[in-house]
C-alpha positions in Angstrom: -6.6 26.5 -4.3 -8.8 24.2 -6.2 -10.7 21.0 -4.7 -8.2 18.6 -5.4 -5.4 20.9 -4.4 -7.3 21.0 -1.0 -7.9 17.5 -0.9 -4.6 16.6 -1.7 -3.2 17.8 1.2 -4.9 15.6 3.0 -4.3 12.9 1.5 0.1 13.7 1.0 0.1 14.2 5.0 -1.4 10.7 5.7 0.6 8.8 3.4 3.5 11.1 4.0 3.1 9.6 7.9 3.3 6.3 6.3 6.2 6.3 4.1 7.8 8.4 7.7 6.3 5.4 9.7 8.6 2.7 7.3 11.4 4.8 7.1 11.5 5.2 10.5 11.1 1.7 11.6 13.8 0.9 8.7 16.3 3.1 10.4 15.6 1.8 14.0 16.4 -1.4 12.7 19.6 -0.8 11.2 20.6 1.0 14.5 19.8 -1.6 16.7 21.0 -4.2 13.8 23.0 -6.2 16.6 20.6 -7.0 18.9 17.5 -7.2 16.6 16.1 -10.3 14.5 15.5 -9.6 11.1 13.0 -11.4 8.6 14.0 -10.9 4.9 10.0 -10.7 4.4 9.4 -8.1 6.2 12.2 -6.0 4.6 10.6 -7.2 1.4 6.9 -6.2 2.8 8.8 -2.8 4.0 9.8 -1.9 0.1 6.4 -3.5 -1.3 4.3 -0.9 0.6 6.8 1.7 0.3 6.4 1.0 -3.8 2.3 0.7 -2.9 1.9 4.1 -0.9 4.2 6.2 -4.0 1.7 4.6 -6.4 -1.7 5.0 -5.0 -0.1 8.6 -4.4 1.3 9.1 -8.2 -2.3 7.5 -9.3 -4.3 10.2 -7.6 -3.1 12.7 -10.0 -5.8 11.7 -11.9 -8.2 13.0 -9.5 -6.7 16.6 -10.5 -8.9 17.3 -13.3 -11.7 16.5 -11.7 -14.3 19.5 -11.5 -17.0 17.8 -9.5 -16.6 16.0 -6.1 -18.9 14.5 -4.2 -18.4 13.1 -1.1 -18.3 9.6 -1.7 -15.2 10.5 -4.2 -13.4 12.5 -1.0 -14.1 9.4 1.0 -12.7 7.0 -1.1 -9.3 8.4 -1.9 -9.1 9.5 1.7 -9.7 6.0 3.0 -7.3 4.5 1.1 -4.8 6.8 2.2 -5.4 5.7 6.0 -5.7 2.2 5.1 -2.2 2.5 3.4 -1.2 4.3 6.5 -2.3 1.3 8.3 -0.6 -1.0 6.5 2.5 1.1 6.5 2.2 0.9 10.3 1.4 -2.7 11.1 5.2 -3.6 9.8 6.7 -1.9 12.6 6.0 -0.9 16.3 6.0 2.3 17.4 7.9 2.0 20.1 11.0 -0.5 19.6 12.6 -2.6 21.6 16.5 -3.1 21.2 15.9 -7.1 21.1 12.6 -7.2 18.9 12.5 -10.0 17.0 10.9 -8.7 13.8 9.4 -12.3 12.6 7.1 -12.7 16.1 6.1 -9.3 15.4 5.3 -10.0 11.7 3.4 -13.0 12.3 1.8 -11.8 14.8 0.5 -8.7 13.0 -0.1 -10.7 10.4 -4.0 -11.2 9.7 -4.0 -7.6 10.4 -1.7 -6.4 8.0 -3.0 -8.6 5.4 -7.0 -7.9 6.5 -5.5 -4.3 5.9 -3.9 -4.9 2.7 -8.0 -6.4 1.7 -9.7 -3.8 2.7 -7.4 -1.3 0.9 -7.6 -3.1 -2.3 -11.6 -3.1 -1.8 -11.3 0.8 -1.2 -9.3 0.3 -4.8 -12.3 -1.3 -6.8 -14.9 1.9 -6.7 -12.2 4.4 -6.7 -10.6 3.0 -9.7 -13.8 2.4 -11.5 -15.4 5.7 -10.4 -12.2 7.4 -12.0 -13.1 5.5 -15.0 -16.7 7.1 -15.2 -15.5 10.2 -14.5 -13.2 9.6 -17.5 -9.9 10.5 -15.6 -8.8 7.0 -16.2 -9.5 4.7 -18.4 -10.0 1.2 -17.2 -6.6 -1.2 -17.5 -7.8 -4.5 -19.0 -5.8 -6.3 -16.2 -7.1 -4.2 -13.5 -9.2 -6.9 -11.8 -6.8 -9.9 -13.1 -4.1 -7.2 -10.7 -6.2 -6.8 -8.0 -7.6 -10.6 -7.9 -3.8 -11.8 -7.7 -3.1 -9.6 -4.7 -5.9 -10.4 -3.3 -5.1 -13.9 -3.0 -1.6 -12.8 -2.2 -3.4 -11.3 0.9 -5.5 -14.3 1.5 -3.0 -16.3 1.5 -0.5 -14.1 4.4 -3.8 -14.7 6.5 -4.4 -18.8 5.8 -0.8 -19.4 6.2 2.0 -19.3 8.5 4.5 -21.2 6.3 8.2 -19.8 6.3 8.8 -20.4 2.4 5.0 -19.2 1.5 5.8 -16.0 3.1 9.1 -15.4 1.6 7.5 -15.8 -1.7 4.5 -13.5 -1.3 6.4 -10.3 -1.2 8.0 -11.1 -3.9 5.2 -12.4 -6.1 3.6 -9.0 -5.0 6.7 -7.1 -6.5 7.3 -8.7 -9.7 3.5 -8.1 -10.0 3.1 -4.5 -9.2 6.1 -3.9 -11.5 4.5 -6.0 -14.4 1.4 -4.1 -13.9 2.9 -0.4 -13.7 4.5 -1.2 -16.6 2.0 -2.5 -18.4 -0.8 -0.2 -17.6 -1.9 3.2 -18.1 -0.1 3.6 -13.9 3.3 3.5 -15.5 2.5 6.9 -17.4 0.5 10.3 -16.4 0.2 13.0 -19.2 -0.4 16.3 -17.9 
């Protein structure tokens, strides 16, 4: 087993207990689906960081012909698998109740999920541009036009607590990601 092998494991069993953590949550939901109050954002937020967690996770291929870790390289791709775990698990509570009302719950998780949602994109930064100097990756030219955008999608979740603002926000965060995997060395790994 080589380093990243090693490392990889790692990293698939936390974001593994994410995408469990959403799929989960998504399935309580639909059980309890008469006595529970959904909020189309959430659902939205559900499939964004479903989409976010299989990316970071197809991404980190690149990490696989690395020869030389250090430390700091371990840390950094590890990090961003618990803060993805995080995020994963501040859209649904671990234990729920039959009558949540999933709105209340998203707003008041909120500045959480979206502080989360920060600090994994400023895990992203160094991890992306170390994999550039490492020459895994090269650089997208709209890396940091991507990352400023979400950013300020993130931002934004925290300043506001507007019911059309955060109906949009998921959604600009979708048609984003999508743009950007398709437009960006993400959207295809040669092996």
């Amino acid at each position: 087993m080589g380093v990243f092998e090693y490392i990889g494991v790692l990293i698939s069993v936390i974001m593994g207990l994410g995408i469990t953590h959403l799929a989960t949550g998504a399935t309580k939901l639909i059980q309890h689906r008469d006595s529970v109050r959904l909020y189309l954002p959430h659902a939205l937020w559900t499939v964004n960081i479903l989409v976010y967690i299989l990316l970071i996770w197809w991404g980190l291929y690149w990490w696989s012909s690395h020869d030389n870790w250090y430390a700091y390289e371990y840390l950094f791709i590890t990090l961003y698998s618990v803060a993805l775990f995080f995020l994963a698990a501040m859209l649904y509570p671990w234990d729920m109740d039959r009558d949540i009302d999933i709105r209340a719950y998203f707003f008041r998780n909120r500045i959480w999920f979206f502080g989360t949602m920060i600090i994994a994109w400023c895990i992203d930064i160094p991890e992306t541009l170390i994999k550039s100097v490492a020459d895994l990756r090269p650089l997208p030219q709209e890396y940091f036009l991507f990352v400023g955008l979400h950013m300020g999608i993130a931002v934004t979740g925290i300043a506001t607590r507007n019911k059309v603002v955060h109906l949009l926000l998921p959604i600009f965060w979708f048609v984003l990601t999508v743009y950007y995997v398709l437009m960006s060395t993400l959207g295809h790994i040669a092996g």
